[in-house]
C-alpha positions in Angstrom: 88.5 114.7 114.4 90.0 113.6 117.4 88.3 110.1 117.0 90.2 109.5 113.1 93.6 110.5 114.9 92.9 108.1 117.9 92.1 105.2 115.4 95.5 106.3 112.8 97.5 106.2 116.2 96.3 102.9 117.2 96.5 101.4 113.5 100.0 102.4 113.5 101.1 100.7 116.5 99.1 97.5 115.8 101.2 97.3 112.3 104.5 98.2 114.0 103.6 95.7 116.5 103.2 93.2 113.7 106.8 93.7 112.1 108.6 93.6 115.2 107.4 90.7 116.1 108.2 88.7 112.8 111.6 90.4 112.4 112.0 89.3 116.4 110.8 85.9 115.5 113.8 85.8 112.8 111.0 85.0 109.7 111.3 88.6 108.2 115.5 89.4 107.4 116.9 86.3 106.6 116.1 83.3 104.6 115.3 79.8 106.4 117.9 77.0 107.1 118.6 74.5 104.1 117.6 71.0 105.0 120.1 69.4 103.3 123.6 71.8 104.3 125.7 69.7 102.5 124.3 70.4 99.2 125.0 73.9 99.4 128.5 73.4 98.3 128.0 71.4 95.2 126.5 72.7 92.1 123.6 71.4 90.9 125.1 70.1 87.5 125.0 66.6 87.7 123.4 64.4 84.8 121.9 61.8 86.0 121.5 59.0 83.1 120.6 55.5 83.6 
């Protein structure tokens, strides 16, 4: 019994582990950078005709 508590215990630290990690490394709570900033300000509602 002591054995299933030790290994619960440990699997709980390795996945608490895990999510600090990716909410420290800024991956998990926010959404990446835009590579073109500039766009984010104009709607996309251009038609482009030739």
């Amino acid at each position: 019994m002591l054995w299933i508590s030790l290994t619960l215990l440990t699997a709980a630290g390795w996945i608490t582990w895990l999510v600090r990690v990716v909410r420290d490394d800024g991956l998990g709570h926010r959404e990446p950078p835009r590579s073109h900033p500039h766009e984010a300000e104009v709607p996309a509602t251009h038609v482009f005709s030739r």
